[in-house]
N, C-alpha and C positions, 0 to 999 in steps of 0.2 A: 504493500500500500504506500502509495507516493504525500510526502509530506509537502502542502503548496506552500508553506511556510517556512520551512525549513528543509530546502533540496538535498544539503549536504548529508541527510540521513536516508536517503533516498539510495539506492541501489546505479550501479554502473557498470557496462561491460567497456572498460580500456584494451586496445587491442583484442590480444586473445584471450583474455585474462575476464571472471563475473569477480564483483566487487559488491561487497554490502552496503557501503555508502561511502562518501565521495569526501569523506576525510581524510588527508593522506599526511603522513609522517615523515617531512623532511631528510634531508641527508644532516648529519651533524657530528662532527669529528668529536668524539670524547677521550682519544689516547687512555686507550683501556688493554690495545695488544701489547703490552709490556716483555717482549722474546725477540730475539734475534732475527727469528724466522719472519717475522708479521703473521706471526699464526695467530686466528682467532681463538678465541677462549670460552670455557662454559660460564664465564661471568657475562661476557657479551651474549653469550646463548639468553641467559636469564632477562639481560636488561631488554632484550628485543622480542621475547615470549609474553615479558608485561605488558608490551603495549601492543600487542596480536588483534586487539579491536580494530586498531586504524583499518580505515576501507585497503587502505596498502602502506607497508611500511617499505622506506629510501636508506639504505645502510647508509652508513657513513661512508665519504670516498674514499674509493679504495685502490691502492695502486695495481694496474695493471703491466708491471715490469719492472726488474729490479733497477733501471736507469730512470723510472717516473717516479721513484719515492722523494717526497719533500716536507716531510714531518716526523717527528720519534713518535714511537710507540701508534702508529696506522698498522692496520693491516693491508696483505695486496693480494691478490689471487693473481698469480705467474707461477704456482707451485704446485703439487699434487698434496700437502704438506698443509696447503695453507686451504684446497679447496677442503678437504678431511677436515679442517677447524671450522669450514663454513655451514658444510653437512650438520654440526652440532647446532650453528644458529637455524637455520632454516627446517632441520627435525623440532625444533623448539617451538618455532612460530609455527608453522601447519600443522602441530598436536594441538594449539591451542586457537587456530581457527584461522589464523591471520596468512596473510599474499606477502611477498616480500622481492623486490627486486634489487639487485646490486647497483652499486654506482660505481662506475670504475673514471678515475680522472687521473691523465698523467701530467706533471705540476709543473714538467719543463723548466722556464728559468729562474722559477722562484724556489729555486732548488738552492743547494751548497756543493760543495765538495765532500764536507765532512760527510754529508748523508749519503755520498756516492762513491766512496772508497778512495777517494781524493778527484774522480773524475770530473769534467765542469759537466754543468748543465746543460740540456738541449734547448733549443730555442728557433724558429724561425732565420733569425738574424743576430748576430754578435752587438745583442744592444742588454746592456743593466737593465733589469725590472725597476729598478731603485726601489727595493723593498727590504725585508727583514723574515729569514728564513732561521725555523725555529731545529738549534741541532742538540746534537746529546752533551753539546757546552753552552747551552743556552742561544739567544737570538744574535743573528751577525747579517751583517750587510750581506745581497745580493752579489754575485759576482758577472762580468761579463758571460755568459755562455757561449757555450759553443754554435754556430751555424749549420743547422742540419743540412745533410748533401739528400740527395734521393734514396742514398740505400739507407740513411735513417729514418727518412719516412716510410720505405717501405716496409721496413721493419717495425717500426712504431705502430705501423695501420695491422701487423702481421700478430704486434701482441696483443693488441685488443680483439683480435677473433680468437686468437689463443684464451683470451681470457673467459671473452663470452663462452667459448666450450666447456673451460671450465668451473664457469656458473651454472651450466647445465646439468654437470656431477655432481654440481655442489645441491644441487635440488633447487634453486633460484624459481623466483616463477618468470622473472626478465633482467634483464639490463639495462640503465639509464645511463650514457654519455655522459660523463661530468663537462660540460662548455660552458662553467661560469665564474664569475671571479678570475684571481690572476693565475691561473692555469696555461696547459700547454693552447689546449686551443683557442682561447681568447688573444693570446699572441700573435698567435696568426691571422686574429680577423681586424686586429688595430695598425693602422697605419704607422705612428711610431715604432713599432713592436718591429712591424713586417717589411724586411726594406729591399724584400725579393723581388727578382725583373726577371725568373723562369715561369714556370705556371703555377707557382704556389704566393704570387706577389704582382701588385701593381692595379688591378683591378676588380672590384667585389665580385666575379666570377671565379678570378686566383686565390682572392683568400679566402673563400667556401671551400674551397678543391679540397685540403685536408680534412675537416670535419666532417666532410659529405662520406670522404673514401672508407674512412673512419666509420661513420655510421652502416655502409653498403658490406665494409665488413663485418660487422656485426648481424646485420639481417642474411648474408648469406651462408655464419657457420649458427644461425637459430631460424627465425622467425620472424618479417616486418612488426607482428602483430606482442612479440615479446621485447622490444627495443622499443626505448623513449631518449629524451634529449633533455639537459637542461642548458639554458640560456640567461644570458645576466646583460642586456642589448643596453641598458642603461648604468654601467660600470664606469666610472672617470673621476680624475683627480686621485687615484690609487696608485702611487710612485708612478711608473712611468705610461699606465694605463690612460691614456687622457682620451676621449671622444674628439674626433676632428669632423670635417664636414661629411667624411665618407663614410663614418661609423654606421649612421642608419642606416646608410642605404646598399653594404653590407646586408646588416643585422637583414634587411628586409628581403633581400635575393635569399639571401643563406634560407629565411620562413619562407618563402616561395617555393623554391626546391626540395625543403621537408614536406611541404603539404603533398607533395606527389609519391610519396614514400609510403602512405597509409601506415604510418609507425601505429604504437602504442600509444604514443601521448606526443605533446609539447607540452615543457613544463617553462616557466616564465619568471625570471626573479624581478622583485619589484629594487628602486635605487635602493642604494645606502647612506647616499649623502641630498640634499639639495639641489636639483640641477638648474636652478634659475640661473641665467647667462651662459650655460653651458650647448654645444653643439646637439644635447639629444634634450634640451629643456621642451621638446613636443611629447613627452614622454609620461611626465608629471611623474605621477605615483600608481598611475595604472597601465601599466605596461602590456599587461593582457586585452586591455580596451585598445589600442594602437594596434597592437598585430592580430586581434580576432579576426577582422576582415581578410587577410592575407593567410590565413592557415584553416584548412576543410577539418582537420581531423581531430582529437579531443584534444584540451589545452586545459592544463593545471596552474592555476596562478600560485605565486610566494610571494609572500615578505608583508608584514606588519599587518594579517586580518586577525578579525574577531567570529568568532560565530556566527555574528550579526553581520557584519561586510562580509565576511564569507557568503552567507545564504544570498545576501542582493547582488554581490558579482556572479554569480549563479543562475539567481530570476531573474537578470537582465540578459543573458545572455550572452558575458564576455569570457564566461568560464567553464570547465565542465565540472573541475574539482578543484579543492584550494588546499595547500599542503599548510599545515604550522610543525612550524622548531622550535622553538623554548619553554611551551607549554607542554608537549611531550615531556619533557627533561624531569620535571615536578609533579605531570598529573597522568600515571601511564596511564588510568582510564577515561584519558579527554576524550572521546567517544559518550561514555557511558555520561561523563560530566554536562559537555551540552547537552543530550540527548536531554536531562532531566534537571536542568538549568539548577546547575550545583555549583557552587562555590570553588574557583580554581585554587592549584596552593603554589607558594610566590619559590622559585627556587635559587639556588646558593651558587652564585658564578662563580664561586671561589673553587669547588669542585668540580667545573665544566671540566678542566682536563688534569686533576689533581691524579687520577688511577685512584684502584682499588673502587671499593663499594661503597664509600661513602658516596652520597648525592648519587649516582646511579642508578642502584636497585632496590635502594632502601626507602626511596618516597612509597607512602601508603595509598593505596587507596580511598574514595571516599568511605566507601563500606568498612571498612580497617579503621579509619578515624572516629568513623561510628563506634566501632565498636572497644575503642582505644578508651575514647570517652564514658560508653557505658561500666568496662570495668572498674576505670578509676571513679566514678559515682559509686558502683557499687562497693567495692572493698572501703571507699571512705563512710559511707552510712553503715556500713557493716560492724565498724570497730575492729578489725583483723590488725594486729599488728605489723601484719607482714602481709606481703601479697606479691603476684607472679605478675608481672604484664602481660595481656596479651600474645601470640605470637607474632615477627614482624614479617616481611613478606616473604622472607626464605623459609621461612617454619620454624625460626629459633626463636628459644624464648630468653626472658632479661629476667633476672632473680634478684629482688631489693627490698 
C-alpha cells in the first residue's frame, strides 16, 4: 500500500534489484578495517546488519586496487581475502532482510606515498590536489602525482570489473561507482585537474571517456541493472577542485550518456559549500532538480534532507529515493524512526572514525531506549539495591 504522504516508505524496484522503501543509507567511511589486509570484519558485519531496514544500504568506499587506496584502516575488494571478509557483511544484512550494494572509488591523487609503499599517486595529469591525505603518521600534504599513460587506464578500468566480480562472491546485490568528491574520477572531469590533449582530455566528451569505460566495465563483468553511479556535479573550492565554465557542461554530457545505460540508479550529491559566484551557482542546493530532466532512469538525491524534504523531492518529482549519512550513524532504525515519527538521537563525531565499537554499534534502538528507561523506573520504584541493565545491542549485559 503506497503512502501519498510519505513516498519514501513506499516500495521500489532500482535496476534489478525490489526494495521496500526508498530510504537509502549513504556511503560513509568509518575506519573500522583496522589489518593490513583491508579485510572486512565481523564488527563491520554487525554495524551494517543494524541498519538492514534501509530500503538499501551504500558500504562505505571501498578501494578497488591496491594503487587506489587513500585512507588507513578502508577496506578494498582486489583480494579473494578481502571478498571472504565481505561475505561476512552481506551474510549479515540478507539474514536480517536488508539489499546492500558496494561502492568501490579509487582516490587517485588524493592519495600519499606513505599509503602506496612509497609509490606516487595516479592522476589524470601531474597537477597537486592541494589537499590533505590522511596516513598511518597522520595528515600530510598532497603530493604531485603521477600522469596516467593508457596502460594505467586500462588497467585501472580492468580493476574495477575485477572488482565488481568480486562483489558478486562476495554476495553484493550491486555496485555503485564512487565519482564524487576528490576522487580519481572527478579528476578527470575538472579542467584544472585534467590537462590531457589524447582522448581522455580537452573536451566534455574526453573527460567522460574514463568514467563511462569504467562504468561499461562494470555492466559487462554483472548486470546494467546491478551498477549505479554517484556524482558530486557541484564540488568546488576543495584544494585544487575548482568548477570553471566547463564543469557543467561536462557534468551534463557525462548525465546524458548515463541515461542510455538503463543502470540501477543515478545517485546525486547535493554542494558542500555555498556556491553563490561560483561557475555551477545554477545548481543551488538541488542538484537533482537541475539534472532530473536530463536522466530517464531512477535518481537518488544526497546531502542535507529531512524526512520531510525527503518525501517533497519525491512528490514533486525530482527524485526517486533520497539517501541520508549521519543519521544512520546514531539511529540504525531510521527507517522504523520516520516511519513512526520518533525522536532521532544526536551522535558523537568524535567516534566517526575513532575504531572499535564505540559510536558504531553501540547506538540503541528506539525500542532498547524504551526499554532502557523502563528498567531503570523499575529497579528505582522497586528499592533493589543492585540491579542489571538491560542488555545492549550485542546481547551483553553491564553489572552495577
Amino acid at each position: 500500500m503506497k503512502s501519498p504522504n510519505h513516498p519514501l516508505l513506499d516500495p521500489i524496484r532500482l535496476g534489478d534489484v525490489d526494495l521496500p522503501n526508498r530510504i537509502v543509507m549513504a556511503s560513509m567511511t568509518r575506519a573500522r578495517t583496522d589489518n593490513p589486509g583491508f579485510v572486512p570484519n565481523e564488527l563491520q558485519a554487525r554495524y551494517y546488519a543494524q541498519r538492514a531496514s534501509a530500503g538499501l544500504i551504500l558500504t562505505e568506499g571501498t578501494w578497488p586496487s591496491r594503487e587506489g587506496v587513500g585512507f588507513i584502516n578502508v577496506p578494498g575488494l582486489y583480494t579473494q581475502e578481502q571478498a571472504d571478509g565481505w561475505r561476512l557483511v552481506t551474510d549479515a544484512v540478507h539474514e536480517a532482510g536488508g539489499h546492500i550494494f558496494v561502492q568501490l572509488g579509487h582516490i587517485g591523487s588524493s592519495s600519499h606515498p606513505d599509503l602506496l609503499d612509497g609509490a606516487l599517486p595516479l592522476a589524470p595529469s601531474a597537477v597537486n590536489p592541494g589537499l590533505k591525505a590522511y596516513t598511518p603518521s597522520g595528515f600530510q600534504d598532497t603530493v604531485t602525482p603521477q600522469a596516467m599513460d593508457l596502460s594505467d587506464i586500462a588497467r585501472t578500468v580492468e580493476d574495477y570489473a575485477k572488482a565488481s566480480r568480486l562483489a558478486q562472491a562476495a554476495g553484493f546485490d550491486g555496485v555503485e561507482l564512487h565519482g564524487i568528491s576528490t576522487y580519481l574520477i572527478p579528476t578527470f572531469l575538472y579542467v584544472g585537474l585534467n590537462q590531457r590533449t589524447d582522448d581522455y582530455g580537452g573536451t566534455a566528451e574526453n573527460r567522460a571517456r574514463f568514467p563511462l569505460e569504467i562504468l561499461d566495465a562494470l555492466v559487462d563483468s554483472w548486470a546494467p541493472g546491478r551498477v549505479g553511479i554517484k556524482l558530486s556535479p557541484a564540488l568546488t573550492g576543495v584544494g585544487n577542485f575548482i568548477a570553471d565554465a566547463e564543469t557543467l557542461e561536462t557534468f551534463e554530457y557525462l548525465v546524458g550518456q548515463l541515461s542510455k545505460r538503463h543502470l540501477a540508479y543515478l545517485h546525486l550529491m547535493n554542494p558542500i559549500s555555498d556556491l553563490t559566484g561560483t561557475q555551477v551557482e545554477i545548481l543551488g542546493p538541488g542538484v537533482a532538480k537541475h539534472f532530473r530532466p536530463l536522466y530517464s532512469g531512477s535518481l537518488i538525491a544526497n546531502g542535507g534532507y529531512t524526512f520531510e524534504t525527503g518525501n517533497a523531492l519525491v512528490r514533486d518529482g525530482f527524485a526517486d529515493a533520497v539517501a541520508f549519512g549521519a543519521p544512520f550513524i546514531s539511529n540504525p532504525d531510521l527507517v522504523e524512526r520516520f516511519s513512526n515519527d520518533l525522536k532521532l538521537t544526536p551522535s558523537n563525531p568524535d567516534t566517526y572514525y575513532s575504531g572499535g565499537a564505540a559510536g558504531y554499534v553501540d547506538y540503541p534502538t528506539a525500542a532498547e531506549q524504551v526499554g532502557a528507561r523502563q528498567a531503570v523506573n523499575y529497579f528505582s520504584s522497586s528499592g533493589s539495591g543492585e540491579f542489571s541493565s538491560p542488555p545492549l545491542p550485542d546481547g551483553t549485559g553491564l553489572k552495577r
